[in-house]
N, C-alpha and C positions, 0 to 999 in steps of 0.2 A: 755375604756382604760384610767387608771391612767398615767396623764402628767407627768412627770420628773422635779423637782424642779431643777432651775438652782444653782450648786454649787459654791459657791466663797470661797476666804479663804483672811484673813485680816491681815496682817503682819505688825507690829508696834511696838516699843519699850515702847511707851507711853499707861498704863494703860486707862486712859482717851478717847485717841481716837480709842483704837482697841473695848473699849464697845461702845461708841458712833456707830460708825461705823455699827459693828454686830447689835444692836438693831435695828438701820435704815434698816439694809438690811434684817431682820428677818420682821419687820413689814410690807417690801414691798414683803415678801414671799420667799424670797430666802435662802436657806440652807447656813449654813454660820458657819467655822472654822474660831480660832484666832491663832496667831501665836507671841511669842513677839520677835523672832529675825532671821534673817535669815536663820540660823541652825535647830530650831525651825521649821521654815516652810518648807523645805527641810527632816525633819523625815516623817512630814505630806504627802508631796507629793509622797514620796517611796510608801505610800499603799492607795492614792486616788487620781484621777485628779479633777482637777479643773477646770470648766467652765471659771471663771475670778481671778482677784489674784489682792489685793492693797496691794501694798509694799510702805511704807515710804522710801523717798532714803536717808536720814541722822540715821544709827542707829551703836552702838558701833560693833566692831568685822567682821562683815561685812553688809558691806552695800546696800542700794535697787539694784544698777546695780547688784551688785557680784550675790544677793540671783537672782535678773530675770534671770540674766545666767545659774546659777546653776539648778534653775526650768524648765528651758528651754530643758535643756540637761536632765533633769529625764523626763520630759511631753513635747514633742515638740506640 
């Protein structure tokens, strides 16, 4: 029986650290979406859950609390 790859998704405004990020977590094996803003990650979560979720809490328009609320109430 094929394992189930743990899904994450990586929410960042900053180019820089959402590859950094994804790469690290690709090469420790884990399935891994990027997202660069709240709004962004909240389209994504409408048609997949996510195992885990790294939000940056300082990003324009809305921010890591707002987007973890918001993910919350689509995926509890």
């Amino acid at each position: 029986m094929k394992e189930r790859k743990m899904s994450v998704l990586v929410v960042d405004d900053e180019e820089i650290v959402r590859d950094f990020l994804s790469r690290f977590l690709l090469f420790k094996g884990l399935e891994v979406e990027t997202a660069e803003s709240g709004l962004d990650a909240l389209k994504l979560a409408e048609n997949k859950s996510f195992d885990l979720v790294f939000i940056d809490v300082r990003m324009p328009k809305m921010n890591g609390l707002e987007t973890f609320r918001a993910l919350k109430a689509i995926s509890p």
